[in-house]
C-alpha positions as CSV (number, residue, x, y, z in Angstrom):
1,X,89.4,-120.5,140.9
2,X,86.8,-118.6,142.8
3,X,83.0,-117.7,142.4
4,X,84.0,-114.2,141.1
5,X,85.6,-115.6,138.3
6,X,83.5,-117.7,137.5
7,X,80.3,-114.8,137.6
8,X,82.9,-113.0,135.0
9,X,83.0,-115.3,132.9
10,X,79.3,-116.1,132.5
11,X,78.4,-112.4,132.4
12,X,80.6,-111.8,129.6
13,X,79.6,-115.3,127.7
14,X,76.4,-113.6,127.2
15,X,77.0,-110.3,127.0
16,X,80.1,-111.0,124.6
17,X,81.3,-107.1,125.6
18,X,83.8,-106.6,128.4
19,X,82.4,-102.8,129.4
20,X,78.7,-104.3,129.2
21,X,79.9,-107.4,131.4
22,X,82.3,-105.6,134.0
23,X,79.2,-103.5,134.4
24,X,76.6,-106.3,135.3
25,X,79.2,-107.5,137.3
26,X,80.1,-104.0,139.3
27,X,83.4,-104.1,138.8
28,X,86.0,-102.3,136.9
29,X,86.4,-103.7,133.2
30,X,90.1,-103.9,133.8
31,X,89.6,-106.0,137.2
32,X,87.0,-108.0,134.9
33,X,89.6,-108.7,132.5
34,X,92.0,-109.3,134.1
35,X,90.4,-112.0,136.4
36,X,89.3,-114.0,133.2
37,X,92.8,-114.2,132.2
38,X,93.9,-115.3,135.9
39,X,91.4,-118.2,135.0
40,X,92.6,-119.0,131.7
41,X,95.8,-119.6,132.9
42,X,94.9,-121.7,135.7
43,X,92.9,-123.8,133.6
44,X,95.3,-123.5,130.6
45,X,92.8,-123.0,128.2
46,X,91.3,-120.1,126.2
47,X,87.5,-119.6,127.0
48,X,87.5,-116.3,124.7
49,X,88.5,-115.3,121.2
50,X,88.9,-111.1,120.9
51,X,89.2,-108.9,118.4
52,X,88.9,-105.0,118.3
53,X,85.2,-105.6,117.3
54,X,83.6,-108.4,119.1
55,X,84.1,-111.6,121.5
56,X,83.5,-114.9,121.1
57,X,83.5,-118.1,123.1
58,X,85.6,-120.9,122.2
59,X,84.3,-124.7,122.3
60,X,85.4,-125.2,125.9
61,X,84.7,-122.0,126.8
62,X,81.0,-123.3,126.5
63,X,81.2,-125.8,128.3
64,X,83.1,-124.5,131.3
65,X,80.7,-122.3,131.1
66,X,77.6,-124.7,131.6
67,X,79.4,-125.9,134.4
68,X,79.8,-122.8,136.0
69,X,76.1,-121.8,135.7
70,X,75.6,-125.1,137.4
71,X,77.9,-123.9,140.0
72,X,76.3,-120.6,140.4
73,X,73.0,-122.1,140.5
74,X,74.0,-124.4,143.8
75,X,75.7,-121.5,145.6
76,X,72.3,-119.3,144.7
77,X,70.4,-122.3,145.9
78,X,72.1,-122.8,149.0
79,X,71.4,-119.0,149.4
80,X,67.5,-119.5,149.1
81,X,67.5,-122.5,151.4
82,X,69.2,-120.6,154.3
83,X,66.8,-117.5,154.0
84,X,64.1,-120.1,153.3
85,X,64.9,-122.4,156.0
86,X,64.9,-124.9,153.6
87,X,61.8,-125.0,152.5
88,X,61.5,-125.3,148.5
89,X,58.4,-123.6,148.2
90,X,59.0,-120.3,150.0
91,X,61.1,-118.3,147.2
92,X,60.9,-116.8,143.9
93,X,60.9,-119.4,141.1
94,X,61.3,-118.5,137.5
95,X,59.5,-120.4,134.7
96,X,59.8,-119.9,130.5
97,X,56.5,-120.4,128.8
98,X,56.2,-120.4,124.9
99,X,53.9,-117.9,123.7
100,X,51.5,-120.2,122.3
101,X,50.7,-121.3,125.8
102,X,51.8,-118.8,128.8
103,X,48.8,-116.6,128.4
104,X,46.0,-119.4,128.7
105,X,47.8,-121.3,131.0
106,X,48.9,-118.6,133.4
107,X,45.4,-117.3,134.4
108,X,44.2,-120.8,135.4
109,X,47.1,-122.4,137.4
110,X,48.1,-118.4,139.6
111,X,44.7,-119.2,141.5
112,X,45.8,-122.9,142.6
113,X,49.3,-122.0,143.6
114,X,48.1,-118.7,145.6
115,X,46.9,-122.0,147.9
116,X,48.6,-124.6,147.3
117,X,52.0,-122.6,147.4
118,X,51.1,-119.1,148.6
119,X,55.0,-118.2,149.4
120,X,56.3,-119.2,146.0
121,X,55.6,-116.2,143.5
122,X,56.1,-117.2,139.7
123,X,58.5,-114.9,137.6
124,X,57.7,-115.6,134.2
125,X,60.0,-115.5,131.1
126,X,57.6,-115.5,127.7
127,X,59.7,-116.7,124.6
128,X,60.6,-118.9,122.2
129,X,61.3,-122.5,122.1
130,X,65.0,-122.0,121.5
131,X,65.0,-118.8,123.9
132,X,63.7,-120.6,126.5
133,X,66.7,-123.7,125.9
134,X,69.5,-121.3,126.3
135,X,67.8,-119.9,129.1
136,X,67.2,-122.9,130.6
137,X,70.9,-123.7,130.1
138,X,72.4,-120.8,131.3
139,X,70.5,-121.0,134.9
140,X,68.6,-118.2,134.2
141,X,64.9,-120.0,134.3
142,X,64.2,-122.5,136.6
143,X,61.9,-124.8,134.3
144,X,60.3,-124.1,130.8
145,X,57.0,-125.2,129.6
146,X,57.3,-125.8,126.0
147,X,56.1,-128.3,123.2
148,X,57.5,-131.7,123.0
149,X,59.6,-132.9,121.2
150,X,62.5,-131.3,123.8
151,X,65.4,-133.6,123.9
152,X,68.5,-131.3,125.5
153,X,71.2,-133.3,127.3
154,X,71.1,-132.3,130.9
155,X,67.2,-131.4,130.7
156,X,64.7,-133.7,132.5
157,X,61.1,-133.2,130.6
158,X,57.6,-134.5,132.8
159,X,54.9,-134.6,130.5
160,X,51.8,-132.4,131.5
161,X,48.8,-132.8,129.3
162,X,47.7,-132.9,125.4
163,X,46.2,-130.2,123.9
164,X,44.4,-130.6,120.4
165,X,44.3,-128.0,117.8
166,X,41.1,-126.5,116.2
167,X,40.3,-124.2,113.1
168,X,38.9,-120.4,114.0
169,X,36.9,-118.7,111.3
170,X,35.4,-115.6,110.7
171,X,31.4,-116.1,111.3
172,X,30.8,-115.3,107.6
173,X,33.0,-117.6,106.1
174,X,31.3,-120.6,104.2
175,X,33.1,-123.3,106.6
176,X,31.2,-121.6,109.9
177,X,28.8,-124.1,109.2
178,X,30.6,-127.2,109.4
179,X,31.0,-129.6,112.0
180,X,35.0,-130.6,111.0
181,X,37.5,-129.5,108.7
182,X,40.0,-131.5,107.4
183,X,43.8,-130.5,107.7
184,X,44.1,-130.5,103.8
185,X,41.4,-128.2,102.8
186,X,43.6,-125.1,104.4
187,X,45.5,-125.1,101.7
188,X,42.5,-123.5,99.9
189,X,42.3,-120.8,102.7
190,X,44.4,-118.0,104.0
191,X,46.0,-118.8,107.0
192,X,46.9,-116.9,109.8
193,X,50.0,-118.2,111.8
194,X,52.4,-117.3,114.5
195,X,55.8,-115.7,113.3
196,X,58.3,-118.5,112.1
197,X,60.6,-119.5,115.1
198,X,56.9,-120.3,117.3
199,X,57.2,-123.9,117.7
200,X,53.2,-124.0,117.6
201,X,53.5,-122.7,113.6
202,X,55.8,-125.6,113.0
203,X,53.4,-127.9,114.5
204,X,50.4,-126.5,112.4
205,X,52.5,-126.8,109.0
206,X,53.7,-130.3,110.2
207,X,49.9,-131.3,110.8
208,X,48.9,-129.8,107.3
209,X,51.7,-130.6,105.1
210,X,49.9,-129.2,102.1
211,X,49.6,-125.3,103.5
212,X,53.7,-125.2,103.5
213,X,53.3,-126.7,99.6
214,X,50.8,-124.1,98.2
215,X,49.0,-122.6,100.9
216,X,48.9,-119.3,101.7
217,X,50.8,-117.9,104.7
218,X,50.3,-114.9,106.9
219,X,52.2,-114.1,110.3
220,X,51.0,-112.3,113.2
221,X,52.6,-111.8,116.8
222,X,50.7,-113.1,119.0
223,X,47.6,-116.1,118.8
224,X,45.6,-113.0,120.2
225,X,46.6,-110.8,117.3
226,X,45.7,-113.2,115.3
227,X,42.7,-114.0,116.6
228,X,41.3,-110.3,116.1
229,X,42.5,-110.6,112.3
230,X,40.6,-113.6,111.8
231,X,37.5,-111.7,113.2
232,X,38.2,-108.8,110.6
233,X,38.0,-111.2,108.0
234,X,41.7,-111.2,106.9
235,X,41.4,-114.6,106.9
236,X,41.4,-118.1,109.0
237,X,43.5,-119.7,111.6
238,X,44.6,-123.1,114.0
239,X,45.1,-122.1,117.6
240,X,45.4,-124.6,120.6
241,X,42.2,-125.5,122.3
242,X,43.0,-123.5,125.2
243,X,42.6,-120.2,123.5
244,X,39.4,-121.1,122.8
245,X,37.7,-121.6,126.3
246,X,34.6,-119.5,127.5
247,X,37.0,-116.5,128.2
248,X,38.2,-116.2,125.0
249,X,35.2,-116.2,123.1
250,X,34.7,-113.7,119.8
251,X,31.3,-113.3,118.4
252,X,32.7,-112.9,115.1
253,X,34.6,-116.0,115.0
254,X,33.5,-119.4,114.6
255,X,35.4,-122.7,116.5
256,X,35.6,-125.9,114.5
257,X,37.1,-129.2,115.5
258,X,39.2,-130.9,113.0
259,X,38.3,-134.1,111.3
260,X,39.9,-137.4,113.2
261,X,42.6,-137.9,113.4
262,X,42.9,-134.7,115.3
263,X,45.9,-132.4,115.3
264,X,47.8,-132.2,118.9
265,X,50.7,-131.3,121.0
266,X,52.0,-132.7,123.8
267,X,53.0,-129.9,126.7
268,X,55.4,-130.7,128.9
269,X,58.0,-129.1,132.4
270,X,61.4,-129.2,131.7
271,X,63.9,-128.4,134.1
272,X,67.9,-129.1,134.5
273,X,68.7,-132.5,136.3
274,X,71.2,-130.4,138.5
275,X,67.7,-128.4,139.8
276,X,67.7,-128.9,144.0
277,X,63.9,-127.3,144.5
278,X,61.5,-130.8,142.9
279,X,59.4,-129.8,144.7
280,X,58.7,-126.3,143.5
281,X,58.6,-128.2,139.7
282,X,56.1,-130.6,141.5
283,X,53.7,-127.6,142.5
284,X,53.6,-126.1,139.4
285,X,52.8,-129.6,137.7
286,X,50.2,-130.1,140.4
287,X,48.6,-127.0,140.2
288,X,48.4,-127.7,136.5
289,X,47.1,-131.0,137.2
290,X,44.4,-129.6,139.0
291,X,42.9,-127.0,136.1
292,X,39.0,-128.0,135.7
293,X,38.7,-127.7,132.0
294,X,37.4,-129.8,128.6
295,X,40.2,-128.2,126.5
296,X,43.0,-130.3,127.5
297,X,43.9,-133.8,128.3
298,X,45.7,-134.2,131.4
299,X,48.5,-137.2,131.2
């Protein structure tokens, strides 16, 4: 078994094409294919099922395949640390972030770690919750900030801070008034919510039971696409209390808190267990730590 075959065999487990794989990899699709048989036979299994049209991975070819991601990861690690000269927080570390938070959150913690890490550049993957999981998986992000609940054997999650949720009208509509709203009266309303696979939309619908029973549901791509349609009187929203700091503020659109007990999410680092740099996860929890703002709740 060498590292060769084992960078085969995860470039083809995602790209489930031999040409597309053989040519991530550099190598000849023959060579490719013929080194993943080398390694089925050695192991006496069959990682692959082909067929004229596609390829698929068997059940243990997933999870030889974990395992050699985990592999890669070390040997890529051990890599960094030489060029490094050890030193966790001088290279390139890549981080997921859910939609829902990476562009309020990313604009507040770059300034901390330009100091407090000024040799550790982010690389930042914006996705989905179950993106971000396989991604996370696969070795291909380092950590993932997401939404709890995140339970994925493997994955170590350090909670980071709650975040309540708030309403966001246009200034004209009869609740700009209003001190609170509570979550049942959106049923009335139409609401403006992130596509369906956004774990933040789940939330919202889980928070307001009644808007999934007869509400009325738009979708939009982004909170900030949203946001605009809710200021062109298309209708009203629920965004996190982060898009809704002094930055973010839209004339047209009123803010309103929702009646106790308030609506939340917990936002949390995950990372693999197997990870060797802590102390770049550390960083990035510290510099989140160290945000001065009223629209979350550190833990």
């Amino acid at each position: 078994m060498t590292l060769s075959e084992l960078r085969f065999v995860v470039a083809l487990a995602k790209e489930k094409n031999f040409r597309r794989a053989a040519n991530k990899c550099f190598v000849s699709q023959p060579a490719l294919s013929l080194a993943i048989k080398k390694l089925e036979e050695e192991l006496n299994v069959s990682l692959f099922e082909r067929s004229r049209t596609e390829v698929t991975i068997t059940e243990i070819g997933e999870k030889i395949v974990e395992q050699a991601n985990i592999i890669l990861e070390q040997v890529e690690k051990i890599k960094s640390f030489a060029k490094s000269g050890g030193d966790p927080l001088d290279g390139l570390i890549k981080v997921g972030m859910i939609h829902s938070v990476g562009p309020y959150l990313l604009p507040q913690i770059i300034p901390i770690l330009r100091k407090i890490a000024p040799k550790m550049p982010l690389e930042v993957e914006e996705n989905i919750t179950a993106s971000l999981e396989l991604q996370l998986k696969n070795g291909q992000i380092d950590a993932a900030i997401v939404a709890l609940p995140f339970n994925i054997p493997g994955i170590h999650v350090l909670q980071l801070y709650k975040e309540e949720f708030v309403v966001a009208v246009p200034n004209n509509h009869p609740w700009a008034s209003r001190k609170n709203i509570h979550p049942k009266e959106l049923s009335d309303e139409k609401v403006l919510l992130l596509n369906s696979g956004h774990c933040f939309s789940l939330q919202v619908v889980e928070s307001c039971p009644d808007l999934s029973k007869k509400g009325e549901v738009l979708q939009g791509n982004s909170l900030e696409t949203i946001r605009n349609m809710v200021a062109s009187n298309l209708g009203i929203t629920v965004l996190p209390k982060s898009a809704t700091s002094d930055r973010y503020q839209n004339h047209l659109i009123k803010v309103i808190p929702f009646i106790k007990p308030v609506p939340s999410r917990t936002i949390a680092i995950a990372y693999r267990k197997s990870f060797v740099r802590m102390n770049a996860v550390e960083k990035i929890s510290e510099a989140i730590r160290l945000i001065k703002t009223d629209t979350i709740e550190m833990i």
